[in-house]
N, C-alpha and C positions, 0 to 999 in steps of 0.2 A: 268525878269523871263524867264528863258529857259525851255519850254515843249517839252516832245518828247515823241510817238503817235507810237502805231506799232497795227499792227492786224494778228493773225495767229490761225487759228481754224479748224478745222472739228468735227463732232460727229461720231465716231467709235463704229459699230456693231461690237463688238471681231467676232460675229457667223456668220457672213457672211463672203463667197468666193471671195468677188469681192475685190483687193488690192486697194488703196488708194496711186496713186503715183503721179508724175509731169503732166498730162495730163489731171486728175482730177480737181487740181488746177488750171491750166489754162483754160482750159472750165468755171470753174465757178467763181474763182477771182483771179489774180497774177496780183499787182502791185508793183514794187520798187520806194517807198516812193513820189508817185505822184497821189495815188487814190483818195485823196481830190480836184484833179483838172480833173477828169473824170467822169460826172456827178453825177445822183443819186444811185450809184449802191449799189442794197442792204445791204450788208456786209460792206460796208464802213462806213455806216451812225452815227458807234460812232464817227468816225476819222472826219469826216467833222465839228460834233459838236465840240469838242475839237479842231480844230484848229478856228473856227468861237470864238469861247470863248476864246481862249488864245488869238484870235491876237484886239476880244476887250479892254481884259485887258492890252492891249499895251508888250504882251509877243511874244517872238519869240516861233518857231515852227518848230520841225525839223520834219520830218515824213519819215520813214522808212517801211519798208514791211507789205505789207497790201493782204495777203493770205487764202484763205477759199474754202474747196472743200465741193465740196456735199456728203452729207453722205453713208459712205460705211465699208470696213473691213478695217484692221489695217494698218497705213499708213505705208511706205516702208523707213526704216530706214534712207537712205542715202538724202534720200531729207526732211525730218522733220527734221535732222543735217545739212545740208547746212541753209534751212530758221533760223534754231535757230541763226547760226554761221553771217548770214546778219544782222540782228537785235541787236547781239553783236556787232559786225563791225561797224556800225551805231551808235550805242550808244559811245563808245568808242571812236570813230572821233567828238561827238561832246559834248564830257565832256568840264566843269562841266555841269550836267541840274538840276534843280530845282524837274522837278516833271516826271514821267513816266506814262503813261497811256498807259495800254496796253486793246484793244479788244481782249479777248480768247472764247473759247467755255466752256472747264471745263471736256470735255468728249473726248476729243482726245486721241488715243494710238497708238505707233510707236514702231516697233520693236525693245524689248529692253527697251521701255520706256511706263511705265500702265500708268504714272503721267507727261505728255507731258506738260502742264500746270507751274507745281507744279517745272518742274525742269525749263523750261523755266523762270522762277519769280525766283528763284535760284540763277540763273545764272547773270540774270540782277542787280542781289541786288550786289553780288559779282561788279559787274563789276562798276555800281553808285554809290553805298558807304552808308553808315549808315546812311545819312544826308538827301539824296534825297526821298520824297514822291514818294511811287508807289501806282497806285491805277487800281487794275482790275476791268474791265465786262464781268459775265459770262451769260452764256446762264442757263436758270433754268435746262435745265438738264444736271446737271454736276455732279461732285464729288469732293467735299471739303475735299482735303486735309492736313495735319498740314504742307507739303512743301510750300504749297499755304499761308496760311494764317501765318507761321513763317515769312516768306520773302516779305510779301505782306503789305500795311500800310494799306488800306480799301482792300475790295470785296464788292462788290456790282452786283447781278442776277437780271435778267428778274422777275417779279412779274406775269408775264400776260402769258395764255396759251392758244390761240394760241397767238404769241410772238409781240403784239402790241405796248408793250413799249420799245424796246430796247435804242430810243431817250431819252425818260423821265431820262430814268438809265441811261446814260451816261450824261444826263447834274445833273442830282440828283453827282453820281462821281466827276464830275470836281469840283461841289460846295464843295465838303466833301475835295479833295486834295487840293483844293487854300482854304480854313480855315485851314487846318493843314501846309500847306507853310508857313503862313502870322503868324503860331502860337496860332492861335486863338480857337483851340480846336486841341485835343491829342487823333486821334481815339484809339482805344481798340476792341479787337472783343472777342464773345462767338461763341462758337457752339454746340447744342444741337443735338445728334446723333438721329433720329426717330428710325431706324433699322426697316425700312420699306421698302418694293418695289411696288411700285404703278405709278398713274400718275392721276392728278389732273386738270380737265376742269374749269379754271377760271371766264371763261362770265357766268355760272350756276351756283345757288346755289346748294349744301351749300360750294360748294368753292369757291365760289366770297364771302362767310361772311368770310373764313379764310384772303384773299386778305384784305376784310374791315379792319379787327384785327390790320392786321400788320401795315399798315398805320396809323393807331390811335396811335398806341403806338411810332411812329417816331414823337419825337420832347416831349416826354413824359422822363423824369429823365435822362436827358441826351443823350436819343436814336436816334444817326442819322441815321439811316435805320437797315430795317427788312427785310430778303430774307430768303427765302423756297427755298433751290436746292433741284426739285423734283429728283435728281437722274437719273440715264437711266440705264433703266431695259436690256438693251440688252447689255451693256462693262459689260462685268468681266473682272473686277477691285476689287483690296482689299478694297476701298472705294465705292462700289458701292450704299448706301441706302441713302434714302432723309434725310435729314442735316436742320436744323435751324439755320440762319447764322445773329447776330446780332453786329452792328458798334454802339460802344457807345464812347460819350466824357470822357476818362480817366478815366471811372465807368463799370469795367471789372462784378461788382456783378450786376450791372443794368441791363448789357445786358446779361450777363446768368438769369437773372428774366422773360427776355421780353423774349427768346430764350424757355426758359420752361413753358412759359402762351401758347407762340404760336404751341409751340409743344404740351401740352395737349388737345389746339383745336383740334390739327389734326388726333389725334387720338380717339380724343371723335369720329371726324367725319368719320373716315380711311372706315366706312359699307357702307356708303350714296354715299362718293366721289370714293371711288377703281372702275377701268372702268369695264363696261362690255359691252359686244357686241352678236349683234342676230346670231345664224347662218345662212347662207344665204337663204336656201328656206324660213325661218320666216321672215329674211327683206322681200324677194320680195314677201310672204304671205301679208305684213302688206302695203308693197308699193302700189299693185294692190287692196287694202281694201279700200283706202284712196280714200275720195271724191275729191281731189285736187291734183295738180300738181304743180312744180315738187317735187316729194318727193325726198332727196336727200341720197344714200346709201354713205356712209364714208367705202372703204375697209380698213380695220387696217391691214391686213396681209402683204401688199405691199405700204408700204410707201418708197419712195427715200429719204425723209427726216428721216427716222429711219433706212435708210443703207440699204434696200430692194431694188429690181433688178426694178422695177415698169414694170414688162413685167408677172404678172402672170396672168393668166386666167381663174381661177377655178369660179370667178362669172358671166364671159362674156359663159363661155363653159353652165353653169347655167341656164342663159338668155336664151341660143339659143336652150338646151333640153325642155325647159318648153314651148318653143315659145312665152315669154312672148313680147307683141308689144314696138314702137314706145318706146326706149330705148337708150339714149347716155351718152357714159362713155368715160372719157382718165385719166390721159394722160399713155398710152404706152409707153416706152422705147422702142422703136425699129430702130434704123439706117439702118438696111438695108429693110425693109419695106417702110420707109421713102423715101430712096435711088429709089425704086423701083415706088415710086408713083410720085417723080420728075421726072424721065423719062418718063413714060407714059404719061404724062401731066394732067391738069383737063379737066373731061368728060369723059375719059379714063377707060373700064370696063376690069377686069382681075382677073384669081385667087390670090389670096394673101395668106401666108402664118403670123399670126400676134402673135405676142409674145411667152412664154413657150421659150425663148433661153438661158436664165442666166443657169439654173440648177434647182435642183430638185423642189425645192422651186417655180419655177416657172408655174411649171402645162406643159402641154400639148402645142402643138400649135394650134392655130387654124386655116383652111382652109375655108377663104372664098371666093366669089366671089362680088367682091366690085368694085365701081365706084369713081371715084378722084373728088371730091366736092371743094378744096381750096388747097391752098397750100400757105405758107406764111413761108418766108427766111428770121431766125432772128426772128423767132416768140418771142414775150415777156406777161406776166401777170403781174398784181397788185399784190402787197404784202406791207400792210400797205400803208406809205408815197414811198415806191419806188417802184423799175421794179425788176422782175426775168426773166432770159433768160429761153428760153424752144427751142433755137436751130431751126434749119431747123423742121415745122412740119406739118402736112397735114391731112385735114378732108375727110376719107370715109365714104361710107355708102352702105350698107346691105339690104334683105329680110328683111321683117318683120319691116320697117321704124328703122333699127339698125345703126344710127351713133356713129363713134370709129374716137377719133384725136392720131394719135402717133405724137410722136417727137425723135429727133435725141438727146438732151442733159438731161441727167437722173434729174427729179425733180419732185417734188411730183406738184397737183392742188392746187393750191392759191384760186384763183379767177374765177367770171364765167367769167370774158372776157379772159381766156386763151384758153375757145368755143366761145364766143361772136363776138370775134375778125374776126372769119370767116362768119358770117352772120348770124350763129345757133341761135335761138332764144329757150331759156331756157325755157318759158311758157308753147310752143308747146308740150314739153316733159316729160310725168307723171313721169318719174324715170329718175334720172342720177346718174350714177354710178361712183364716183370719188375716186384716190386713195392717199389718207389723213389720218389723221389721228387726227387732231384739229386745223393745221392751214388754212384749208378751210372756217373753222367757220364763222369768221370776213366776209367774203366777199360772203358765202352762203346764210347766215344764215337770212338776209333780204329779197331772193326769194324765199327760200325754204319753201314749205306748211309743211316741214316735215323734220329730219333730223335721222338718223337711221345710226349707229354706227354696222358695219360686221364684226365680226371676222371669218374673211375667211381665208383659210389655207396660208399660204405661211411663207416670212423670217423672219417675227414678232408675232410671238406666241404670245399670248395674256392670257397665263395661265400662271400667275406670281410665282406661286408656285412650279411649277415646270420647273421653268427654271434652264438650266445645268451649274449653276454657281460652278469653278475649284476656280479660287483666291478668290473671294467673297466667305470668311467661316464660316462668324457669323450667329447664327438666326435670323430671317428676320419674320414680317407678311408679307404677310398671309403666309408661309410656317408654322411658328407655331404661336399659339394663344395668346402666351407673350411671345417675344423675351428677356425679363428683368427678366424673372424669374429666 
């Protein structure tokens, strides 16, 4: 048995300014076909499983391009054609292979291409041949396309938000492509369109009962897996609304049954589960109410992982009108801040000038006069079972007991040890201000006396119905009240 393993992804905000090119992807993953032999690194983590499982089953294993940038605007055409063109390259030197497993995102766009995915799996079918098992991992907020799932033998997404199972699913995949190698079952896929645009917190009810659902009914009339692609509200794309994506054994009416039970869940549930968030002076009303610490504020407006600059300021400029105390928030994007606090050294007191640089989106800057508390080269945080880099990054601190960590490598907060790591002790501090969006959850959400969701202004709007969707032209909840009518 010959497997062959490739990985290429980003999540693309069409509505963001910041372009997505070669410098992205290297800052945050570019490997040629050796990532499985360079530690734990995030993004790799299907590819290590799938070679770990092929080379138990006594299979060979070729592995080819293993690429992933942090999320941002539309990737830049000539290099999401070259990565495709490695991957062919690769694949094609080492025909015949058995089975294809590719890591994708599901929400990537490239100039020229809405469906970066969909043509990618395309291309590779073309190239494999009619015989060979393909089987993708997507990220749950993607867009299921009929290029994806014509060309594709399984699909298989994330169930979990914030994104704790990507392991589970890619060994749950390799099981569903070595029973369809061996012959042993003939997947089949449904898809049930919701024509919804939301997003959906997993670890909470009532969307951790939709999560139950779908899992019961895997292994039920032939069903070998159930995935909800929550969609991403910020690509416009012709495929942009959350999708019910079900793999059944050679019973295509089975899995559109299970694809339409899980889909009436979700929309019995669409009032409960659709996000909302405080606006900022009611978090920090509701923070500074709170008998305990630390309450933690989630900014939604400036996520790096939803293509956001992570350099806005509108709830730190907030903090510092109201004089609200003993306050730490990161992580900042800011490199030349950074730049500016490794020179001075630690102990070092000076004006700073700290975020507000991407654009409008970004707010103001701020001027403070700040003191160098840490500094730590190659900073890294927790993220599930692996490491996420956070770059050259450094802890100040402010009047008013106000510490702020920036970093030189744009990523959203994971974890508290992405503060910890500096000495900061999380206890001490009734409010932290982090910019997330739900994959902090997992790793806050055990300190936190409190956790409070901001929709504060910036590059992720958080009013789903009025977002300025051009290719996405069908009705959608909540923009109208039955999209099916």
């Amino acid at each position: 048995m010959k497997v062959f393993i490739a990985c290429l992804g980003t999540e693309t905000n069409t509505f963001s300014n910041m372009p997505t090119g070669l410098e992205n992807f290297r800052e945050t993953m570019l490997f040629h076909g050796d990532a499985t032999r360079q530690g734990e690194h995030l993004f790799a983590l299907p590819l290590r499983i799938w070679r770990q499982r092929s080379e138990a089953h006594q299979g060979e294993v070729v592995e080819s391009l293993a690429a992933f940038a942090q999320p941002g605007g539309v990737t830049v055409r000539k290099v999401y054609e070259g990565f495709r063109q490695e991957i062919l390259d690769d694949l094609k030197a080492a025909l015949p292979v058995d089975i294809v497993l590719l890591s994708l995102h599901g929400a990537m766009v490239a100039d020229g291409y809405d469906d970066c995915e969909g043509d990618l799996i395309e291309q590779v079918r073309a190239v494999a041949g009619a015989d060979t098992t393909i089987g993708v991992e997507l990220d749950l907020h993607c867009s299921i396309t009929d290029k994806i799932t014509s060309n594709a033998d399984v699909v298989i997404t994330f169930k979990e938000y914030p994104h704790t199972d990507p392991g589970d699913r890619a060994e749950e995949l390799f099981d569903v492509c070595l029973k369809t190698h061996r012959g042993e079952v003939k997947p089949v896929m449904a898809v049930h369109d919701l024509k919804m645009v939301s997003m959906w917190r997993t670890p909470v009810e009532p969307a951790a009962s939709i999560v139950r659902r779908m899992q019961d009914l895997e292994g039920q009339n032939g069903v070998l897996s159930v995935s909800l692609a929550h969609g991403f509200p910020w690509g416009d794309v012709p495929d942009a609304s959350a999708k019910v994506l079900v793999v059944a054994d050679g019973n295509r009416e089975a899995a559109a049954t299970a694809a339409g039970e899980v889909a009436d869940m979700v929309w019995q549930l669409k009032n409960e589960t659709h996000p909302t968030g405080h606006t900022i002076d009611a978090a920090l009303d509701e923070a500074l109410a709170a008998s305990a610490g630390p309450v933690v504020l989630a900014d939604l407006g400036d996520n790096a992982g939803v293509g956001a600059p992570s350099d806005s300021t509108f709830i730190l400029q907030r903090v510092l009108e109201r004089g609200v105390p003993n306050v730490l928030t990161g992580l900042y994007w800011d490199p030349v801040s950074v730049r500016f606090c490794k020179e001075a050294g630690v102990g070092a007191t000076f004006d700073l000038r700290i975020g507000g640089k991407v654009g409008v989106a970004s707010g103001d800057p701020v001027d403070l006069k700040v003191t160098v508390r840490g500094i730590i080269d190659d900073a890294m945080q927790t993220f599930g079972s692996s490491r996420a880099g956070m770059g050259d990054a450094v802890w100040v601190s402010a009047d008013n007991g106000l510490d702020i960590v920036l970093n030189a490598v744009r990523t959203q907060t994971f974890h508290p040890d992405a503060f910890t790591q500096f000495g900061i002790d999380l206890a001490a501090k009734p409010i932290v201000v982090i910019k997330s969006t739900q994959h902090f959850y997992a790793g806050f959400e055990p300190v936190a006396s409190q956790i409070i969701y901001v929709a504060a202004p910036g590059a992720i709007p958080m009013d789903f119905e009025n977002i300025e969707f051009d290719k996405y032209a069908q009705p959608y909840w909540p923009k109208v009240a039955d999209p099916n009518a």
